[in-house]
N, C-alpha and C positions, 0 to 999 in steps of 0.2 A: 556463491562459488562452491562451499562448502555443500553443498545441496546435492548441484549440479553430480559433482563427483562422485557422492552416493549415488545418486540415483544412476549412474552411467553404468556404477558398478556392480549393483541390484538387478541393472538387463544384463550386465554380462552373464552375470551365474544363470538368470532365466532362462537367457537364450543357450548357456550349456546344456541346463537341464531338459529345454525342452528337444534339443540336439539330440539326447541320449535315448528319450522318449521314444521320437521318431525311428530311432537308429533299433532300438528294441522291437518294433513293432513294423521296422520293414524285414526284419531280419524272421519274423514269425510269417510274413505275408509271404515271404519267397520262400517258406520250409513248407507251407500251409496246403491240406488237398480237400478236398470237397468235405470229409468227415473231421478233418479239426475246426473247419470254419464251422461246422454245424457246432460242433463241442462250444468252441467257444461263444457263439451265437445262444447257444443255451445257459453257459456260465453270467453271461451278460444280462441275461433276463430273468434269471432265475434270484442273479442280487440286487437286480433294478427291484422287482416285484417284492422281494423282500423290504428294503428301504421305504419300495411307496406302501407298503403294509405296515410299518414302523416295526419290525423287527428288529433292524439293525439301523445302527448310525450312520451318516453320512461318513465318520472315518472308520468305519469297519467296508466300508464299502468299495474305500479308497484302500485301505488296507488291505483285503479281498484281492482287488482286482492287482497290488503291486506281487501277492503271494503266488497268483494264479499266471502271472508273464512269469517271473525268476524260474517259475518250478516246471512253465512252459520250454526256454528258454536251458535252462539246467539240462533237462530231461533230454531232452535235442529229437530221437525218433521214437523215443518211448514216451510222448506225450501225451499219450490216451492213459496213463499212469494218474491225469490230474484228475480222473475219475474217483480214484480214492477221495480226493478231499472235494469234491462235489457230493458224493454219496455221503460223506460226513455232514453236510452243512444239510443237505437234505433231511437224512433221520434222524440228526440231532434235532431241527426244529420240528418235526414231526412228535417223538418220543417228546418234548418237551412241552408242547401241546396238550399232550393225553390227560385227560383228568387235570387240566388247569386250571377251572374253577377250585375244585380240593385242596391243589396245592398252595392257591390266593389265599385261601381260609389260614390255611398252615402256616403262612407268610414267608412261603418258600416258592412264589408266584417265580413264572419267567421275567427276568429284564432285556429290556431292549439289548443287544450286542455294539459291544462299541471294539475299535482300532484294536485294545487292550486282550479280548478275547479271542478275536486272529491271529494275533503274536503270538498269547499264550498256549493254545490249541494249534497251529500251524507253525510257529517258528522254526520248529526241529526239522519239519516237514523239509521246510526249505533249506536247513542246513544241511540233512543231508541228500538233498537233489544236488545242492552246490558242490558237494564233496564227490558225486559221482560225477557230474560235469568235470572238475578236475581232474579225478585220481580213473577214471572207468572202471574203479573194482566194485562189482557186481552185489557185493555183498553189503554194499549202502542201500541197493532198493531194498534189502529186506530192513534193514532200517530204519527208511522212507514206510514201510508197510506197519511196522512195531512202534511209529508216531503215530501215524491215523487210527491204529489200532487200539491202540493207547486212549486215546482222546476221545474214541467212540465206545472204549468200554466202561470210561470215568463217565460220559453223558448217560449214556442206559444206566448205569446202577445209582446214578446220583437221582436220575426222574421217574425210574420205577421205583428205588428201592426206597425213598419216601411216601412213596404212595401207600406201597404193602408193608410197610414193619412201620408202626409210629414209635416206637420204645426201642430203635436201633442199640449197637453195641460199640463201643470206642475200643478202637484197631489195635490201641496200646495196652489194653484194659480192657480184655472182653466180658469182665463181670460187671462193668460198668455201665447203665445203663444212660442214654443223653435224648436228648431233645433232638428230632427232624431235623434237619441242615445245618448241624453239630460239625464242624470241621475234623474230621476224621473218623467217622461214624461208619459203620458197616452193619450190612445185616444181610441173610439167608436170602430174600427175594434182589436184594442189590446185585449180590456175587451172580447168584445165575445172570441177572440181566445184562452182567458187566461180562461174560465171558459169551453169553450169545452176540453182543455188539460185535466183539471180538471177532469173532468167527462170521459176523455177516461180512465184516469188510473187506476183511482178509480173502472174504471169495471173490471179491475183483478180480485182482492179478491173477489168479487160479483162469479166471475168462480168459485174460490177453494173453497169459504166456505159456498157458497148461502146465506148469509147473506146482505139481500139489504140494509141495514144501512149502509157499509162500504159505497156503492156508494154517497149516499144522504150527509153521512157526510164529507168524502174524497172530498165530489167536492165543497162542500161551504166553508171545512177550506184551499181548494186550492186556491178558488175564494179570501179568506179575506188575505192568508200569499201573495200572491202575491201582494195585496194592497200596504200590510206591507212592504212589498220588496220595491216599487215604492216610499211609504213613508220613509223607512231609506236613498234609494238614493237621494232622493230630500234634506234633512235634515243633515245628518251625510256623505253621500259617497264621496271621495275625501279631505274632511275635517279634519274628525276623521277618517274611517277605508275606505279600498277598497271596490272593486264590491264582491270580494269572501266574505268577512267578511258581507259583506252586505246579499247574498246570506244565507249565513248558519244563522245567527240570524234568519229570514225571513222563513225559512226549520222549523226550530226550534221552532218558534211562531206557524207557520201552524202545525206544531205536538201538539202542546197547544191546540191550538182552536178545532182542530180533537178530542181531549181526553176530552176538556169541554163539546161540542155536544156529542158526544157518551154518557158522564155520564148524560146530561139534556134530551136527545131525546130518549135515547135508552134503 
């Protein structure tokens, strides 16, 4: 009896959630025009293909695809915005690639992606798509711009700038010298790598909306939340929180600094 009732009540939430599913994704089908279904038809194969290449996790996958409806969804007409975080997943695993043998040596090899580095690299992403969905002030995509920006200036300087500098410098202590994949470690070939990321990404929105401010802003609150990154890992990472948690605070500031430039510059 006692069974029974669980279980009744175990479909109920299923049947909510799969309710909520459907209702998400009719709601996408009827916004939907020849060029998002492509979008997303490409978003779709592009994290299948990763998955069956064992890049990433099945719950990064799952993860992936919940980031990619909310920010769909959030975004409402400015959905070709989730080009940013496609163009992230892209060059990050590309840039991560490069000289990957070297880096196995180094034992700073790439790891599969799990649930965990979605959140932490996208979470802001979607907080603040959520907050322009809410509020429509404009001045959260550039926030939305200063996460991804963020997140793709930490990947370039974290997988170039091991490559090129093996004797890096600790961000708190730059006479300090530490070991490759030293939690908060910086060097001369990272910064540039970290600040062209920046500026590649940022030239998205620059495409959709001709608006060159996104660029100029997008690549300096890249350049600073990536600091910020270097700075929580040298300081807090290991201690108080991990590399994700580290990452998404870091996503998160850079969305800050993106939205305070935009209101002083623009």
């Amino acid at each position: 009896m006692v069974y029974d009732i669980y279980l009744t009540s175990m479909l109920k939430h299923y049947t909510r959630a799969l309710k909520i599913v459907i209702f998400m994704f009719s709601t996408l089908f009827f916004k939907m025009g020849l060029y998002l279904w492509v979008t997303v038809s490409l978003c779709v194969l592009i994290l299948v293909y990763a998955y069956l290449k064992k890049k990433i996790e099945l719950t990064a996958l799952i993860a992936s695809g919940l980031v990619g409806v909310v920010i769909f969804i959030s975004l409402g007409d400015l959905w070709y915005w989730i080009y940013l975080v496609l163009a992230f997943f892209i060059v990050g695993n590309l840039v991560s690639k490069y000289k990957l043998g070297e880096k196995e040596r180094n034992g700073v090899g790439q790891e599969v992606r799990t649930y965990r580095n979605v959140f932490g690299n996208g979470g802001s992403a979607v907080i603040y798509s959520l907050l322009y969905y809410y509020t429509g002030n404009s001045l959260l995509l550039y926030g939305f711009v200063g996460a991804m920006a963020t997140a793709t200036a930490d990947t370039f300087a974290t997988e170039i700038g091991q490559i090129y500098d093996k004797k890096p410098r600790l961000i708190t202590n730059p006479r300090k010298r530490v070991r490759v994949g030293t939690s908060g470690a910086v060097s001369a070939p990272g910064t540039i790598a970290s600040l062209a990321g920046a500026f590649l990404l940022s030239l998205i929105p620059v495409l959709f909306s001709h608006h060159i401010s996104y660029l100029y802003v997008g690549a300096l609150a890249g350049f600073v939340g990536c600091n910020i990154d270097s700075l929580l890992g040298a300081v807090v990472e290991r201690r108080l929180i991990d590399q994700h948690t580290v990452n998404f605070l870091a996503t998160l500031m850079g969305g800050l600094v993106a939205i305070l430039f935009a209101f002083l510059f623009t």
